[in-house]
Every structure is written in C-alpha cells, then in structure tokens.
C-alpha positions as CSV (number, residue, x, y, z in Angstrom):
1,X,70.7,15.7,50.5
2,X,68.7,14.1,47.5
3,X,67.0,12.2,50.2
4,X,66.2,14.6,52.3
5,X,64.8,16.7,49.1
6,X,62.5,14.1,48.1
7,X,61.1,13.8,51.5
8,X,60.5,17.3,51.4
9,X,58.4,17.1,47.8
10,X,56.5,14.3,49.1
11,X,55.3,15.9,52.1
12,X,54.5,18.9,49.6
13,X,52.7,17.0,47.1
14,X,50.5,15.4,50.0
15,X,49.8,18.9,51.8
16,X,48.4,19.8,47.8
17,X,46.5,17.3,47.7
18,X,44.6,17.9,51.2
19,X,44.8,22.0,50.1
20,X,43.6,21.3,46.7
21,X,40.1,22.5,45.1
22,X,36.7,20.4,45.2
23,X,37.4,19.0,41.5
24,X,40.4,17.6,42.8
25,X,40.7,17.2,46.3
26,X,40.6,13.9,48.3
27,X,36.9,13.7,49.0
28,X,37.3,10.6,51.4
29,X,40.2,12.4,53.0
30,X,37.3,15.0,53.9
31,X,34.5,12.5,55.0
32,X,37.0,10.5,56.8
33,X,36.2,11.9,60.6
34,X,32.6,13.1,59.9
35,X,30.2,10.8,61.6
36,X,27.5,12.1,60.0
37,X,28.4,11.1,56.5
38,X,28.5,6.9,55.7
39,X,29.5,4.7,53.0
40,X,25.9,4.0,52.3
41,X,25.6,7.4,51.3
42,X,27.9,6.5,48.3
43,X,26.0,3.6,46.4
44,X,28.7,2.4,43.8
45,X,31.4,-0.1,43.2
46,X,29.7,-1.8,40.6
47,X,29.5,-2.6,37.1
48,X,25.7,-0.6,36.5
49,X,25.5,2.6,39.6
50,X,27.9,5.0,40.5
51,X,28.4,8.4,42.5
52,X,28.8,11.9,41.2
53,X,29.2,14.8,43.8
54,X,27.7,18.2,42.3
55,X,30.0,21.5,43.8
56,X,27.2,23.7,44.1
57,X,27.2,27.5,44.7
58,X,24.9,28.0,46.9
59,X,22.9,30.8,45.3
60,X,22.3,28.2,42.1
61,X,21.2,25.1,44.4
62,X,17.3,25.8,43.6
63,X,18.5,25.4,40.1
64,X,20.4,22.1,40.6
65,X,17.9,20.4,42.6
66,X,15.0,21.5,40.1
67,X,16.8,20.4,37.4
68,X,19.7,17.3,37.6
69,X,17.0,14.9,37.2
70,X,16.6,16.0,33.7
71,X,20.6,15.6,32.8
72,X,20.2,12.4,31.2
73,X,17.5,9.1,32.0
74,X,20.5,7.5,33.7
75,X,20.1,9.8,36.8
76,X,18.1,8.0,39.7
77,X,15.2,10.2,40.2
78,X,15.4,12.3,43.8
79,X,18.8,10.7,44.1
80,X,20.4,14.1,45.7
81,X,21.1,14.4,48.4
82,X,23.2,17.8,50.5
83,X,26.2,16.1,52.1
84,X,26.6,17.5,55.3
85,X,30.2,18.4,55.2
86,X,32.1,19.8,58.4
87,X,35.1,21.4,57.0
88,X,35.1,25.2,55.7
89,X,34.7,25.1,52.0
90,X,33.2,28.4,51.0
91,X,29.8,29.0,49.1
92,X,29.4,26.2,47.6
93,X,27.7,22.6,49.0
94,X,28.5,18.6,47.8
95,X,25.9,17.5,46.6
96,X,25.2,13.9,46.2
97,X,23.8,12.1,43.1
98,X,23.3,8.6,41.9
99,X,23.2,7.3,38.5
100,X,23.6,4.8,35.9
101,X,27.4,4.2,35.2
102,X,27.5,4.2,31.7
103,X,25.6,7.6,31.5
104,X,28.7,9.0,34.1
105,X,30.5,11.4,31.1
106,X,27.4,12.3,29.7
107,X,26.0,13.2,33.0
108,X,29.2,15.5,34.2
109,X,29.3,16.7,30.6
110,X,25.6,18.2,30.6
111,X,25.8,19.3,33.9
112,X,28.7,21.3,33.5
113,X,27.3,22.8,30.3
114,X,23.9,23.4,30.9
115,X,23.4,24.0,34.5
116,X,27.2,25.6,35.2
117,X,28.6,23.3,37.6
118,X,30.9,20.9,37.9
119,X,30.4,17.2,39.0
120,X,32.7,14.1,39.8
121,X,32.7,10.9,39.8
122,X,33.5,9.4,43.5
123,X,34.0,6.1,45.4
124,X,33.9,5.4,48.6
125,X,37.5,4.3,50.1
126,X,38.5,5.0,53.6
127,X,40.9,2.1,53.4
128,X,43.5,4.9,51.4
129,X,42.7,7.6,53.7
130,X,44.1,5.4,56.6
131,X,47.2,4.5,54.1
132,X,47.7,8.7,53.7
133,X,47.4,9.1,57.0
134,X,50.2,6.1,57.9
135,X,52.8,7.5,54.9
136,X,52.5,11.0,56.2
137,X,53.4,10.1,59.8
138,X,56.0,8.1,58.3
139,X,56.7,11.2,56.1
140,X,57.5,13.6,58.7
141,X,59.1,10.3,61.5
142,X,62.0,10.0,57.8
143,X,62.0,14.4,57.0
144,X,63.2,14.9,61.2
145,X,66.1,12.6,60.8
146,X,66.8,13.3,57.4
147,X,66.8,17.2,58.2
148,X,69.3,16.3,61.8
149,X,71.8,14.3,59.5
150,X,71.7,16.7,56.8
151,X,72.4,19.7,59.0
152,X,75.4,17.6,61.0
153,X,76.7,17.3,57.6
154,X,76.3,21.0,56.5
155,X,78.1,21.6,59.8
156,X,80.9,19.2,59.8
157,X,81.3,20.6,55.7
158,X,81.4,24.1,57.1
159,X,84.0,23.7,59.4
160,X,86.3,22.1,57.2
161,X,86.0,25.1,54.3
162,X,86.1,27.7,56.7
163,X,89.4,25.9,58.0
164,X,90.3,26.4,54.7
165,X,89.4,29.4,54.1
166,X,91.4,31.0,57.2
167,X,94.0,29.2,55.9
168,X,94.4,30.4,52.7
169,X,94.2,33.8,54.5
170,X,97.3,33.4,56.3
171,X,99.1,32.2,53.3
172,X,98.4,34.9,51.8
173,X,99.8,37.1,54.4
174,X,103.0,35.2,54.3
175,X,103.5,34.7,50.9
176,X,102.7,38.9,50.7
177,X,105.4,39.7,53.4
178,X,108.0,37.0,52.5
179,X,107.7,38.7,48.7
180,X,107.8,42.5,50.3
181,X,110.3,42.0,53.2
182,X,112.2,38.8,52.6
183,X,112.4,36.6,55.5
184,X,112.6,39.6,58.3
185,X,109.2,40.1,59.4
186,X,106.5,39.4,62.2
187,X,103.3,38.2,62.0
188,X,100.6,39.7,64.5
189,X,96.8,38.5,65.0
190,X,94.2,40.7,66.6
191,X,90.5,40.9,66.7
192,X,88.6,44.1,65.1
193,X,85.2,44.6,65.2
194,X,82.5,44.3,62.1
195,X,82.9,47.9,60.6
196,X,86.2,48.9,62.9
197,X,89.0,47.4,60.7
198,X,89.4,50.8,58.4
199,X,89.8,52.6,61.8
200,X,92.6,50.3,63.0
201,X,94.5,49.9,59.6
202,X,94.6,53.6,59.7
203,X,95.8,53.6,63.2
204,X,98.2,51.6,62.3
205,X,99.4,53.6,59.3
206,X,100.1,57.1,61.6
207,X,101.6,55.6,64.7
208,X,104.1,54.4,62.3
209,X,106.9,56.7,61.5
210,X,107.9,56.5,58.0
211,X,109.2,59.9,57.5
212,X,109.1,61.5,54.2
213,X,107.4,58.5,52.9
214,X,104.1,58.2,55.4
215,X,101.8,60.0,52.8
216,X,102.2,57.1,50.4
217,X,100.2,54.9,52.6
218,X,96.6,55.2,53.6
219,X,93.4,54.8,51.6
220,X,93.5,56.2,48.2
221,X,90.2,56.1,47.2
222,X,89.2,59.2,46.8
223,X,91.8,59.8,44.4
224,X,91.4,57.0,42.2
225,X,94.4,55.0,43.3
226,X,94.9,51.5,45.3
227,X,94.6,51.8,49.4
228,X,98.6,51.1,50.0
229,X,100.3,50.1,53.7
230,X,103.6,49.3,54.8
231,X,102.6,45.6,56.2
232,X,100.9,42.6,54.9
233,X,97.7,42.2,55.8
234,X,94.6,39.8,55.4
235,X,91.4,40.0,57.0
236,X,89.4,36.6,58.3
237,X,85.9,37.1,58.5
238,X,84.2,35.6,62.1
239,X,80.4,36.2,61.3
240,X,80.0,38.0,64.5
241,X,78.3,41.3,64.7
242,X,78.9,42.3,68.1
C-alpha cells in the first residue's frame, strides 16, 4: 500500500508540474512538439548570455516591446522575440529575450517592477523532456500493477474479516441462547431483505403463542424501553440491496 501511494504522488506531482503556471511550468515540456520553435531560438549555455522569457499580457505588449531594451545595458538590443506557442495559455504571450548573464536578477527584478511582468530565466533542454516523458510511462506501466495487487489484497483481507465478522455473529447467537435457554434450543438461518427484518421479527413475535406473556415482547421504542423477544437473534449484514 505505501508503494502503491507513492506512485500515486509521483504521478500527481508530475501532472502539477505540466498544469502549473508560466512562472513555473516546464517551458521545454511545452516547446517539446512545436516545430516551429528551435533550440537556436534559446542562445545560452554559457558563462556570458542567457535566456529570459517575458509572460506578457497581451494588452501591455506595446509596452514591453517599447521598453525591455531599457531594463538594464546587459539586454541585447531587439533581442525579443514572440514565441509562437501552440498550446492554450490565455492572454498572455512568451516572449523571448537575450541578455548578458550577469545582468539576469537585475533584469527580472526591473522588469517585474517597472514594467509589471514577470520574466524567467530558461535553457534549452529536450534531453529531460524525453526523461519525463519515459518515468511517466513507467509511472502509470508500476501505478496499474500496483493498483491490481493492492486491490487482490483488499479483497483477499476482506474476505477473511467478513468471515470473521459472521462468525462472531453466530457466537453471539449461541452464547445468547445457551445463557437464556440452556442447552435446549434450535438454531434457524433465513434471508430478509435490506429494510424487511423489523417486519419478520415482528412476525415472528405474533405467530408465537406465549399467552399472558406475548405483550412483553415486541419493539419498545416508543415507550422508552429495550425491543425484547423470546429468541436469540443476530443479524449478518450481506451488502445487497435487492
């Protein structure tokens, strides 16, 4: 079961990420199947220029594009670039800018308080997209077998305790009627429908004769009192509704 839980949290954890917002999301995860978008696209990797996407709404791009280039002297003049994304992700657009790396923090800093949007730093790396993409196929191969063995041993577990169970029903029956009526009684077994066993038990109760005595046994409720019968009884519940 701990097994099969921690499957389960992986394979939520790595739906998150995939669900996540633009400041966090898996950008490569996105760009992955896009033919239109390339690694060159992405200058970086190196110890002097790196990538930062802009998450633009799209009623302040004019703004953006009139003024990023004025964010710091590290940003490569007419560097941006719209990345032509496929997927659905609302009113905003990536936009794509290059710039010196040690100006990165300042950059996303200045951006996000002057101009009032947020910018990230991002590499280029299909490589882990592809390594996702194998862990979550092995993900849900190791949650289907997980999830058949754990449910042949709920199974197996639940017909032990409900063997159990029905037997600490009957004992309780017997021990019930060997303490009222000694050792001279019979034991009887019938079925009763969900919601028919008051009916029967009360049945039971006035095609007895007990004489004087029959209006001692019935349900009491409505007087306060204990339901009291002149037999031992226990009920098993089935689970069936019909």
């Amino acid at each position: 079961m701990t097994n099969y839980g921690d499957i389960k949290q992986a394979k939520a954890t790595a739906t998150k990420q995939d669900t996540a917002g633009l400041g966090t999301r898996d950008l490569n995860a996105m760009f992955a199947n896009n033919n239109e978008i390339k690694k060159e696209m992405f200058p970086g990797g190196s110890s002097s220029i790196a990538t930062l996407i802009a998450v633009v709404q799209l009623g302040a791009k004019k703004d953006f594009m009139a003024n990023y280039e004025r964010l710091s002297q590290g940003v490569v003049p007419r560097s941006a670039e719209v990345i032509p994304v496929k997927q659905d992700i609302g009113q905003v657009e990536l936009i794509r800018v290059v710039v010196v790396k040690k100006y990165v923090e300042d950059i996303k800093s200045k951006c996000k308080s002057e101009l009032k949007v947020l910018m990230r730093e991002f590499e280029w790396d299909i490589s882990s997209v592809m390594a996702r993409e194998a862990m979550s196929a092995k993900l849900d191969k190791d949650s289907t077998k997980s999830e058949a063995d754990l449910k042949m041993v709920c199974e197996q577990s639940f017909k032990d305790v409900y063997a159990a169970y029905a037997h600490c029903r009957m004992l309780k029956v017997v021990i019930d009627s060997t303490m009222t009526f000694g050792d001279d009684y019979k034991v009887f077994m019938m079925r009763v429908y969900k919601g028919k066993d008051r009916k029967v038990l009360q049945t039971m109760v006035n095609r007895i004769d007990y004489g004087a005595s029959k209006d001692m046994y019935g349900f009491k409720e409505d007087q306060g009192e204990e339901d009291s019968f002149p037999f031992c009884y226990s009920h098993i519940e089935l689970g069936i509704d019909d």
